[in-house]
C-alpha positions, 0 to 999 in steps of 0.5 A, spaced: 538 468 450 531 468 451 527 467 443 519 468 441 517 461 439 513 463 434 509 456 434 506 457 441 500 458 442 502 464 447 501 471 445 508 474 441 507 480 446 506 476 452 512 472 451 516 478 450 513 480 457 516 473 460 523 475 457 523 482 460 521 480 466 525 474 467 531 479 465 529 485 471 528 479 475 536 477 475 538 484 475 541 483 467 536 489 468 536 493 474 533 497 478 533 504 475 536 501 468 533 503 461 531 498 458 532 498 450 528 501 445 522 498 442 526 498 435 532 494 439 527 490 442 524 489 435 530 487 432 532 482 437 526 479 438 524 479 430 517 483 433 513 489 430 513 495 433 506 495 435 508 488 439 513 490 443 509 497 445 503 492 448 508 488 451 512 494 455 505 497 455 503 492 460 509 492 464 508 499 466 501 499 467 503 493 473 509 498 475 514 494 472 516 499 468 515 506 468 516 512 462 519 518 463 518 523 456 524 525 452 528 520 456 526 512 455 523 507 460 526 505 466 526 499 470 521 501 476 523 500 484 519 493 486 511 495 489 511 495 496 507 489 499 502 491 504 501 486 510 494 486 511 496 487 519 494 491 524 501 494 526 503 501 526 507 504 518 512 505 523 513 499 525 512 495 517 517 500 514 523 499 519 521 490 518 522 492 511 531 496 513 526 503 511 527 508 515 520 511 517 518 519 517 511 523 518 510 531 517 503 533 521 499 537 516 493 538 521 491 536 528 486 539 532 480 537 536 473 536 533 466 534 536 464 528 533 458 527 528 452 522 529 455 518 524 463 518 527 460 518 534 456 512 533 462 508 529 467 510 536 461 509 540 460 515 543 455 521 544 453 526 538 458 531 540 464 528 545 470 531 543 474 527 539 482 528 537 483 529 529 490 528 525 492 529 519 500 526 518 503 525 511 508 519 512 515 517 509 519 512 507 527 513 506 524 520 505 519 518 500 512 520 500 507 514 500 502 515 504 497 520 508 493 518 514 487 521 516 485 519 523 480 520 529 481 518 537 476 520 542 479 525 548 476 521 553 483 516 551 488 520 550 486 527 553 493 531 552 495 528 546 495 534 542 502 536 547 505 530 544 511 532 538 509 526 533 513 529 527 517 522 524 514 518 531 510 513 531 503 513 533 501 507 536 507 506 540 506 513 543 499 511 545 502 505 548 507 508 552 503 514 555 496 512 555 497 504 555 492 504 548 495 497 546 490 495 540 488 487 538 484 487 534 481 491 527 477 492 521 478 494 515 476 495 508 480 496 501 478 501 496 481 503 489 481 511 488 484 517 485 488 521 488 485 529 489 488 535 487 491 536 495 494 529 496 497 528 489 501 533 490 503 531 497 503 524 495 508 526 488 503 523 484 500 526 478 494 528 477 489 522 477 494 518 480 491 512 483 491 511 490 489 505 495 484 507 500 484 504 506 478 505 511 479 501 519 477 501 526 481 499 531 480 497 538 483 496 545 481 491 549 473 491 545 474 499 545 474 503 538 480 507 540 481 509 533 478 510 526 483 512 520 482 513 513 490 512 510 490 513 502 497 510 499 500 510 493 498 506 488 504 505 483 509 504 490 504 498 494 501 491 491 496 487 496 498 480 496 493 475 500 494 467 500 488 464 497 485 457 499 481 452 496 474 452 500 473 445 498 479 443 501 478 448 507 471 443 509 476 437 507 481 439 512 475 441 517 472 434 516 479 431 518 480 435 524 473 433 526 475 426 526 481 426 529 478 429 535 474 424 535 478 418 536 
């Protein structure tokens, strides 16, 4: 078993996050477990109370762990990996064995505002498709989308069933809408009253906001606000070395050259 090297020049609480973590990791906690109390892991571990809390403390705020009052703390579900790619949640949750649900909470028709009209690129005024869906995985609430799409698109789109259907593929199949490119933008919020309660999140719960315009064939097809459950989703993003990135630029440059 694991021990604290109290001669290292890592911080005690953070070693005892290592241990833990490297326990959940192997499933010697598993998913939905309680892991022992801070007087046992006190004990254990030859720690203070105060440094075992800092550790575990650490844990839930990553959403490692999470407490449930009177009961203990539990080994939390593993985050979501949000793949920053322009495909439907239906699809990314089927690609991750999840069944995929949506339940419509609004859907009408609106007359675009100078500032939406000219995100579409439209006229102040066209009619323009608005729906509001709670979206599902395996049942569980994870996401609220919020999206506009111009009439002149689909114009009978109001006559579809879309409850635990994808949008984008019904747009391809009946109106051949097939988006390719995209923007989108990623803020840290706190969820309202309204969707924390759809989201099942506590009141200021943390939410990721989604902000994105997707096109078709160089047309604004859509603009969506997706609001995700921050305790369920993690973003993960490669990171290259600019200098290395010029490096390898200057040898392709050379290769071509020859």
């Amino acid at each position: 078993m694991a021990q604290i090297d109290p001669g290292s020049p890592v911080p005690k609480y953070f070693q005892l996050r290592e241990i833990l973590l490297d326990l959940i990791e192997r499933n010697e906690l598993p998913i939905g477990s309680a892991i022992p109390s801070e007087r046992e892991l006190s004990a254990c571990y030859g720690l203070s109370r105060m440094t075992v809390r800092q550790a575990v403390d650490h844990l839930v705020s990553e959403g490692r762990l999470h407490r449930v009052p009177g009961k203990g703390t539990f080994v939390a579900r593993p985050k979501i990996e949000m793949t920053l790619q322009l495909r439907s949640f239906t699809e990314d949750m089927r690609a991750r064995g999840m069944e995929p649900g949506a339940r419509d909470l609004d859907r009408r028709v609106v007359r675009a505002s100078p500032h939406l009209a000219r995100r579409l690129g439209l006229r102040p005024g066209d009619e323009v498709h608005y729906l509001e869906r709670l979206r599902t995985a395996d049942g569980e609430p994870l996401c609220i989308e919020r999206v506009h799409i111009p009439v002149a698109l689909a114009p009978d789109l109001a006559a579809h069933d879309l409850t635990d259907r994808s949008l984008y593929a019904l747009l391809e199949s009946v109106y051949g809408i097939v988006f390719d490119a995209g923007e989108l933008t990623i803020d840290a919020g706190i969820a309202d009253p309204g969707d924390a309660d759809l989201l099942r999140l506590p009141r200021g719960g943390a939410v990721l906001i989604l902000q994105h315009r997707s096109f078709a064939g160089g047309v604004c097809a859509e603009i969506g606000v997706s609001t995700y459950r921050a305790d369920r989703y993690q973003l993960r993003a490669a990171i290259v070395s600019p200098a290395r990135h010029r490096s390898a630029q200057g040898r392709g440059v050379l290769q071509a050259a020859e």
